[in-house]
C-alpha positions in Angstrom: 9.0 72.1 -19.2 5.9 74.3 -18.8 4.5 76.6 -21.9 5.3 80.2 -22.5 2.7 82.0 -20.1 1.5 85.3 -21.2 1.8 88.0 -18.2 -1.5 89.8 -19.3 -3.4 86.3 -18.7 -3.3 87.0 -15.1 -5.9 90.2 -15.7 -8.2 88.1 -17.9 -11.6 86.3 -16.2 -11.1 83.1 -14.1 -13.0 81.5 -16.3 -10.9 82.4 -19.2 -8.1 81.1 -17.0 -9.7 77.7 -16.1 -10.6 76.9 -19.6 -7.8 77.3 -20.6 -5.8 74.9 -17.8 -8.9 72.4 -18.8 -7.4 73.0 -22.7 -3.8 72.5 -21.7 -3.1 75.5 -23.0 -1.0 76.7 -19.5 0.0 74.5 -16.8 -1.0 74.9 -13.2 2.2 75.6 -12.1 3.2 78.0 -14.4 -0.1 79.9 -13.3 1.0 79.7 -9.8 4.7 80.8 -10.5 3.3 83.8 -12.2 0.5 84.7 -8.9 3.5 84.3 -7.1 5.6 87.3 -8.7 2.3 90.1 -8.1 2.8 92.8 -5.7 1.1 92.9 -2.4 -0.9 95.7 -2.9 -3.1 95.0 0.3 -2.2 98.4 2.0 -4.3 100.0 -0.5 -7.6 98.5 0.5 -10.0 100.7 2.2 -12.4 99.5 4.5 -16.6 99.7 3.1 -19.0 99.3 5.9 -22.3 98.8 3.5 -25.0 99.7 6.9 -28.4 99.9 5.5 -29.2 103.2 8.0 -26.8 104.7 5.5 -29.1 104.3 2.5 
């Protein structure tokens, strides 16, 4: 049975995140279960076009 995962984990740094799977502290899968349950908030990207004639 996989540890008690803190929600506000999945705003902190990746690297936060991968010591802590290195430490054991959360599992993999729990990690994944959690990515899992996010919204997909992909119809709120806009589009950058970085042209250097814009400069």
């Amino acid at each position: 049975m996989g540890k008690k995962v803190n929600v506000e984990l999945l705003s902190t740094d990746r690297r936060i995140i991968s010591r802590k799977l290195l430490a054991g502290e959360i599992y993999e899968k729990d990690l994944h279960g959690l990515l899992k349950k996010l919204p997909d908030v992909s119809d709120n990207a806009e589009e950058v076009n970085l042209d250097d004639s814009e400069k």
